[in-house]
C-alpha positions in Angstrom: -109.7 76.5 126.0 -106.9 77.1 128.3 -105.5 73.9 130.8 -107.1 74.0 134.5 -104.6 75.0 136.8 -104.3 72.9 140.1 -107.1 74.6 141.8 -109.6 74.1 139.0 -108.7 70.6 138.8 -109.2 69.3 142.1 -111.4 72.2 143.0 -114.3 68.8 144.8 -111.3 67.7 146.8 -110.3 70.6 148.2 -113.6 72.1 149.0 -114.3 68.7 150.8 -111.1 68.6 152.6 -110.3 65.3 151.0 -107.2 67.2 149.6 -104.7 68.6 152.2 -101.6 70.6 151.6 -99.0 73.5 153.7 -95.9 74.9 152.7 -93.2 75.4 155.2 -91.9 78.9 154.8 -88.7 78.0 154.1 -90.6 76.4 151.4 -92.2 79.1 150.0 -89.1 81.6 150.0 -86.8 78.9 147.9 -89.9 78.4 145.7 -89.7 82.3 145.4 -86.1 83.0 144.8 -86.6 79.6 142.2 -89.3 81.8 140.5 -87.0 85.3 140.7 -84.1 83.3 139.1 -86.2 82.4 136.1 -88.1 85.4 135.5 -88.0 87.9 132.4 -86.9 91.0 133.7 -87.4 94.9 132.1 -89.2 98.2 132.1 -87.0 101.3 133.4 -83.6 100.0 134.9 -84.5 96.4 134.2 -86.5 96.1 137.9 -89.9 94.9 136.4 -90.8 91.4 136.7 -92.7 90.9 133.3 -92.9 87.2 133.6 -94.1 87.9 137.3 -96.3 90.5 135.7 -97.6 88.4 133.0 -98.3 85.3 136.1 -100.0 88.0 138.1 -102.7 88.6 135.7 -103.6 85.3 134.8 -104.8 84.3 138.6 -106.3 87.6 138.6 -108.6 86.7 135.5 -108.9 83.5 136.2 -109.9 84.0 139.9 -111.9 87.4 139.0 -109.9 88.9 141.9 -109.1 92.8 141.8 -105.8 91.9 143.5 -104.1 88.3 144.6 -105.4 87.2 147.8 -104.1 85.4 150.7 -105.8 83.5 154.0 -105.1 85.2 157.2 -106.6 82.3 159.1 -110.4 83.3 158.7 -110.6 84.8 155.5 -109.7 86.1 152.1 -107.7 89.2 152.4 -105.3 91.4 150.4 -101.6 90.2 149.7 -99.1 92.9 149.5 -98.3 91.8 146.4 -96.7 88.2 145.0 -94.1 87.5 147.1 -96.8 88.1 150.0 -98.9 85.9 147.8 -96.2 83.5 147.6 -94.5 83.8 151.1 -98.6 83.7 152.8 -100.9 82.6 150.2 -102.8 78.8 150.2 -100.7 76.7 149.4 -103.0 75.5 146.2 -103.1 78.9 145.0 -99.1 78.7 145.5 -99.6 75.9 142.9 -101.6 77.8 140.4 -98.9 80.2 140.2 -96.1 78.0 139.3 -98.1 76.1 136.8 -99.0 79.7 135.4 -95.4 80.6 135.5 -94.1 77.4 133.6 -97.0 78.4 131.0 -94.4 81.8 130.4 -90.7 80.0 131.1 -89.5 79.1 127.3 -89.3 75.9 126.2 -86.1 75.3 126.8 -85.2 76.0 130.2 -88.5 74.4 131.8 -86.8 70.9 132.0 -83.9 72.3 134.6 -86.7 74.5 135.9 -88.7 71.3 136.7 -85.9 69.4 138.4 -84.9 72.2 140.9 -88.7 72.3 141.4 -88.6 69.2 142.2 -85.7 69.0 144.4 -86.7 71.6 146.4 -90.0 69.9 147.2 -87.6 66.8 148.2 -85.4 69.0 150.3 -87.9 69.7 152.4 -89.9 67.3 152.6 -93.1 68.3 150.5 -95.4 65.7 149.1 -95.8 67.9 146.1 -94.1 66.7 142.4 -94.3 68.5 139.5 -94.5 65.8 136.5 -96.5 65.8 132.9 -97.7 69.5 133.2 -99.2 68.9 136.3 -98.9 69.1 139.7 -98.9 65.9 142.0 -99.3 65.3 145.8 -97.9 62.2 147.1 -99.4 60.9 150.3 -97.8 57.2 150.5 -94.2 55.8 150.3 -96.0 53.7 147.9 -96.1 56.6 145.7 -92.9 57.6 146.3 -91.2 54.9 145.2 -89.3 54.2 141.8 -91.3 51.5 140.9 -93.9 54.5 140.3 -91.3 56.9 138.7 -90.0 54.2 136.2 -93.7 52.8 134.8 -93.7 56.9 134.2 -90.8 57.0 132.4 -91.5 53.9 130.6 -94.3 54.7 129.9 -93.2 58.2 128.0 -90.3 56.5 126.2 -92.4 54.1 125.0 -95.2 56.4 123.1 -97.8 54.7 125.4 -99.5 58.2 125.6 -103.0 56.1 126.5 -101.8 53.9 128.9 -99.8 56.9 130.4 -102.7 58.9 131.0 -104.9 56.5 132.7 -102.3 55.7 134.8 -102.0 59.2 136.1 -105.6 59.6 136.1 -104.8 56.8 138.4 -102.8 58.5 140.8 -105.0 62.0 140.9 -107.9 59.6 141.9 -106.0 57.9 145.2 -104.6 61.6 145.9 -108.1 62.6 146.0 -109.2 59.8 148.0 -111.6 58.4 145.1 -110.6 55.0 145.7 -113.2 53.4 143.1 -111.4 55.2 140.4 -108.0 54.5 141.7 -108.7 51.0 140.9 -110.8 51.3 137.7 -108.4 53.6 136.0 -105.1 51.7 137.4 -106.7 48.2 135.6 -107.5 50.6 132.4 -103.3 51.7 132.3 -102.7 47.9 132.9 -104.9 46.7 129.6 -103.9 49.1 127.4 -99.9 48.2 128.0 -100.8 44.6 127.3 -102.7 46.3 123.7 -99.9 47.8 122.9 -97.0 45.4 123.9 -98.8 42.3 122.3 -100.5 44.7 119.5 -103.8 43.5 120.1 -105.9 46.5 120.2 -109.4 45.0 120.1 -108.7 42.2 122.4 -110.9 41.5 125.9 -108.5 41.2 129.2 -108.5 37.2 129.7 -107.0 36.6 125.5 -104.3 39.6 126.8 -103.6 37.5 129.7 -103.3 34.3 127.9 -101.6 35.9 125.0 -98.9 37.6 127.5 -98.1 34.0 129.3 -98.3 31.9 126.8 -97.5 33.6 123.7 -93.8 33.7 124.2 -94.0 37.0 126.0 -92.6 34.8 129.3 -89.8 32.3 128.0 -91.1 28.6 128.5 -88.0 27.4 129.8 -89.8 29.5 132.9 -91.4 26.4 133.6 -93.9 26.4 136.0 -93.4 30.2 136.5 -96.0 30.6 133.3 -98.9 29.3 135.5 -98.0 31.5 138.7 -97.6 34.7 136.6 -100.9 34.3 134.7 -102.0 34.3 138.0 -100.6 37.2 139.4 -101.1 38.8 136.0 -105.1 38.6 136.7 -105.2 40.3 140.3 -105.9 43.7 138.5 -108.5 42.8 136.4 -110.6 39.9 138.8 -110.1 42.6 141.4 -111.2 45.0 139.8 -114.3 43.0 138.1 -115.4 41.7 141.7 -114.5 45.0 143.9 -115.4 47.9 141.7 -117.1 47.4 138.2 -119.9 45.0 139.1 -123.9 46.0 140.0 -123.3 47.6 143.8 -126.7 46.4 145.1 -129.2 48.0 147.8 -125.8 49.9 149.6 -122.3 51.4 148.5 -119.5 49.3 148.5 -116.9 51.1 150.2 -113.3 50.6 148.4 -110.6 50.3 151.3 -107.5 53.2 150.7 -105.2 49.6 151.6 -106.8 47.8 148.3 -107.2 50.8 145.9 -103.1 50.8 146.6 -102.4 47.2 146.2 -104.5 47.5 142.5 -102.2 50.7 142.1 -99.0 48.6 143.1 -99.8 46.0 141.0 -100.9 47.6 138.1 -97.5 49.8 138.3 -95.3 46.9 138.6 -96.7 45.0 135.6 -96.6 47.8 133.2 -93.0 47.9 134.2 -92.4 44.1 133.7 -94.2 44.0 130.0 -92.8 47.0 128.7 -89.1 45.7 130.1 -90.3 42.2 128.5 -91.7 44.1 125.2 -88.2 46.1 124.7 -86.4 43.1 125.1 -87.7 41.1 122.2 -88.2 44.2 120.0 -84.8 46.2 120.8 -84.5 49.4 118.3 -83.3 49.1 115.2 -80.1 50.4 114.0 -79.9 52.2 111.0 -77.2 51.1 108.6 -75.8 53.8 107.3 -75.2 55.1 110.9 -72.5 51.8 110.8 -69.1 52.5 110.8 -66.9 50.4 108.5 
């Protein structure tokens, strides 16, 4: 089965409104000439745009569109072809595109592809970020920050694919507004860094806890630093356990956007704390014979 493209995967949030994007068009024609620069080119004189070609007909079969489409402001209509599409289209079919396009740009040149994509949605001034195959829209300077960009990169350097994914899943939640799962999934990414770190696998939150303040994780010349950080180590989980995973009674309990970003925050700067913590006591190993004499 192929990978949803950005549409497919937040298809709820958009049709509800709850996720909100625009291009400026300055935007949209760097994002264009980005996409010429990469392309495959062929056919008679070397002027056909097969990885262009090749993009064009996956929306179309994906869609079940006879031609690519654009919004004129009240409906679906015609594009004059992909740089209309590109240049006028919504900006979450814009999206599709470029995830379609990466799907056809070999292996090798998609990491430089990435970062220009990246810094051209920096340059001006786009929530949007491009990270893990996926496409990202980043509504807070929380977000933003790199506090968030390091527990990613941690995260990957360290092999903690679970913990990784859950954290994302994380972020896709508060950018859809599903604050419930912001927290739940944010707590999740939190638990299965202290698994990994302290290789206990099949342990319950409260013996992580312990383990990671008392188990030499913290140095205990710290002091009395081992008491305040167990504390602060259990905001994610006792928030989470009296906010979100309990019985919810007669009516809803609404999760405020405020908290579902503190659990977020928290759980980001932890992960980067333990791993930091976990790669200082187990540093790689050099290999001998790589030892000059």
């Amino acid at each position: 089965m192929k990978p949803k493209v950005f549409s497919e995967r937040h298809e709820k949030a958009l049709r509800e409104k709850k996720l909100r994007i625009s291009f400026r068009q300055e935007l949209r024609k760097s994002l264009l000439r980005l996409l010429w620069r990469y392309s495959i080119w062929g056919g008679w004189n070397n002027e056909e745009n097969l990885t262009v070609d090749a993009v064009t007909n996956a929306i179309l079969d994906r869609r079940g569109w006879d031609a690519l489409q654009r919004w004129d402001g009240k409906q679906m209509v015609k594009a004059d072809g992909f740089v209309d599409f590109i240049e006028r289209g919504t900006p979450h079919h814009v999206l599709d595109a470029i995830e379609l396009f990466l799907e056809q740009l070999e292996y090798k040149k998609r990491p430089s592809f990435i970062a220009e994509l990246n810094n051209l949605f920096d340059l001006h001034h786009s929530p949007v970020r491009y990270f893990r195959n996926e496409f990202y829209v980043i509504d807070s300077a929380y977000l933003e920050s790199k506090m968030l960009v390091e527990a990613q990169e941690l995260l990957q350097i360290t092999g903690f694919e679970g913990a990784l994914d859950e954290f994302m899943q994380a972020r896709t939640a508060f950018m859809e507004k599903n604050f419930r799962n912001t927290m739940i999934f944010a707590n999740l990414a939190f638990e299965s860094v202290l698994k990994a770190v302290l290789e206990m696998p099949n342990k319950r939150t409260g013996e992580l806890i312990k383990k990671a303040c008392h188990g030499g994780l913290v140095p205990s010349y710290y002091e009395g630093f081992l008491n305040s950080l167990h504390d602060f180590l259990s905001i994610v989980p006792t928030t989470r356990a009296n906010e979100a995973a309990h019985g919810q009674g007669k009516d809803i309990k609404a999760i405020s956007p405020a908290l579902a970003e503190l659990a977020l925050h928290l759980s980001g700067s932890m992960i980067v704390f333990l791993i930091k913590r976990h790669l200082e006591k187990t540093p790689p190993q050099s290999d001998d014979d790589d030892i000059p004499f």
